[in-house]
N, C-alpha and C positions, 0 to 999 in steps of 0.2 A: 475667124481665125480658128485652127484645130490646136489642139496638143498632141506635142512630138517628145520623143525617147531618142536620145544617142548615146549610145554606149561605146566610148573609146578607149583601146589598149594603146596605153602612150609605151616608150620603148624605156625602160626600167634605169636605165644609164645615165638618164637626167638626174639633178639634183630637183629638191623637192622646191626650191623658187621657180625654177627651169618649167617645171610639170605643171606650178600654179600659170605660171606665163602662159604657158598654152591652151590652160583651159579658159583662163580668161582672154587669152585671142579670139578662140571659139565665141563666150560668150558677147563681144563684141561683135562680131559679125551678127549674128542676130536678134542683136538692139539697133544696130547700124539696119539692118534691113527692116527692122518696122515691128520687130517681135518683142514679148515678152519674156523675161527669163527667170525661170523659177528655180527653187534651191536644185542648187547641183552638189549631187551624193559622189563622194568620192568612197569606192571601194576597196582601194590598196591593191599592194602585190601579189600576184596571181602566177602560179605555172599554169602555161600553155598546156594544152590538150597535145598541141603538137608543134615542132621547130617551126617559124617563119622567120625570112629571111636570117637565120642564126641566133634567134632569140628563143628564151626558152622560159622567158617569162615577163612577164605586162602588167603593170600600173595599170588600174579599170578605172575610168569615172562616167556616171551615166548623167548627161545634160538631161533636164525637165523644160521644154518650151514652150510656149505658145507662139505661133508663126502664120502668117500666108503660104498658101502652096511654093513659093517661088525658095524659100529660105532654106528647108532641108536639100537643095538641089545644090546653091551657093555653098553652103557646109562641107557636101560632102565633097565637091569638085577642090576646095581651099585643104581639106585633108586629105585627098589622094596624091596631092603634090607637097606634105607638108612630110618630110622627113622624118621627124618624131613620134607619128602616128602609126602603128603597127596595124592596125584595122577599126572598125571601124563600123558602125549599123544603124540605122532610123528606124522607125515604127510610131504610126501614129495608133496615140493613144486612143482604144476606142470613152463613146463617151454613155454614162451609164443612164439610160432610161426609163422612169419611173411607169409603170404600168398601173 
């Protein structure tokens, strides 16, 4: 299993159960898929660098996981069709090796 980073700008307009709901749908999906989920940082409300789709500003929260290759792929296909997700990023975490 590797550790992964997702960093999501949820769309601001939610109410704050509304925004726990969807991070913990996230988190879901990748317990359902066989992963580990480690604390998730919520970083608050943030201006946009720039307008997407008429937003000008995004709720951040960045997901901590441990997954199989297969799981960041399911993730991020369940957030490009998820309405409230403004965007959206992966990165595995590299991992530090002791010389």
């Amino acid at each position: 299993m590797r550790t992964y980073e997702t960093m999501l700008v949820i769309k601001t307009s939610l109410e704050e159960e509304a925004r726990d709901a969807v991070i913990a749908k996230f988190e879901g999906v990748i317990a359902k898929e066989g992963g580990n989920v480690l604390p998730t940082t919520k970083l608050g409300k943030r201006r946009l660098a720039y307008e997407i789709n008429k937003n000008r500003e995004g709720f951040y929260a960045l997901l901590n996981y441990e997954a199989n290759s297969t799981t960041p792929a399911e993730l991020e296909r369940l957030m490009k069709i998820d309405e409230n997700i403004i965007r959206y990023l992966t990165v595995v975490k590299e991992e530090v090796t002791k010389a």
